[in-house]
C-alpha positions as CSV (number, residue, x, y, z in Angstrom):
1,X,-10.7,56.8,51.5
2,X,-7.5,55.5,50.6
3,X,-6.2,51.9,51.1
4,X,-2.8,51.3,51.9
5,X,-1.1,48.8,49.3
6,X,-1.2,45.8,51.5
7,X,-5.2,46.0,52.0
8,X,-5.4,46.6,48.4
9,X,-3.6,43.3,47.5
10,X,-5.2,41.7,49.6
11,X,-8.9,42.9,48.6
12,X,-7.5,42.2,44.7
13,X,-6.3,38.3,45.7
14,X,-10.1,37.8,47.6
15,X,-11.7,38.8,43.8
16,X,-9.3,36.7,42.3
17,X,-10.0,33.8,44.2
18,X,-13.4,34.6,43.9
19,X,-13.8,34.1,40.4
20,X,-11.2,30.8,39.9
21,X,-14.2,29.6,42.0
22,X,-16.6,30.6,39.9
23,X,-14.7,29.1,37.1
24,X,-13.8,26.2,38.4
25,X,-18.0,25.6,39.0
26,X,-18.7,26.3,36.0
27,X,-16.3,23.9,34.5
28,X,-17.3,21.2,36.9
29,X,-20.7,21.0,38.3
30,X,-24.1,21.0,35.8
31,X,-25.8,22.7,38.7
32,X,-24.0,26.1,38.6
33,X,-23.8,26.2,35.0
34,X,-27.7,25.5,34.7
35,X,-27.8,28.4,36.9
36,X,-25.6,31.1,35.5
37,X,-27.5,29.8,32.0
38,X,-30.7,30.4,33.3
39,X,-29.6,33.7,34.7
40,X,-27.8,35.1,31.7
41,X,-31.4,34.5,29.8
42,X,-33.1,36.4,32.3
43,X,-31.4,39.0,32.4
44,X,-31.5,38.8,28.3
45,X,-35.2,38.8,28.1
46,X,-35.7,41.6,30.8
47,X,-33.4,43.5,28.7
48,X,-35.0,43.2,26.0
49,X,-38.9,44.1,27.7
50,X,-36.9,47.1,28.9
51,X,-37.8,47.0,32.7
52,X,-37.7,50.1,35.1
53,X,-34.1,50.4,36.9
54,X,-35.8,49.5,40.0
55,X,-37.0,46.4,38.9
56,X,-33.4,45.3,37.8
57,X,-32.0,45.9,41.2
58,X,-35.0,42.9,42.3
59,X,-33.3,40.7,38.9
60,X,-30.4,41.3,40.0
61,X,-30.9,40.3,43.9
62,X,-32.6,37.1,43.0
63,X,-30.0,36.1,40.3
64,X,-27.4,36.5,43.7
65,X,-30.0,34.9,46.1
66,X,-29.7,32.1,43.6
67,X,-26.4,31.6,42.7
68,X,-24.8,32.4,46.3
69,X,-26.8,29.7,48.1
């Protein structure tokens, strides 16, 4: 499937925006960066216990769940 150029700028400038919010949390509210803190270190210690592939798409749906509400 190919996008034309003007749905692909557009889809680009969505991601963009996006993450400057995800910046922009992280530079000002304690919440989100308790969060994204607490997620970075699970995903660290999973890593390191070396779970099944199944199990990270469950890490990974909870660490979304929690971060998108």
């Amino acid at each position: 499937m190919k996008l034309p150029r003007e749905a692909l700028k557009r889809f680009v400038k969505k991601f963009k925006a996006a993450i400057d919010g995800i910046i922009v949390g992280l530079k000002t509210d304690r919440s989100i960066r308790v969060q994204w803190l607490i997620a970075v270190a699970v995903i660290a210690v999973f890593y390191l216990v070396r779970i099944e592939p199944a199990d990270w798409l469950w890490i990974v749906f909870c660490i979304g769940l929690v971060v998108s509400v």
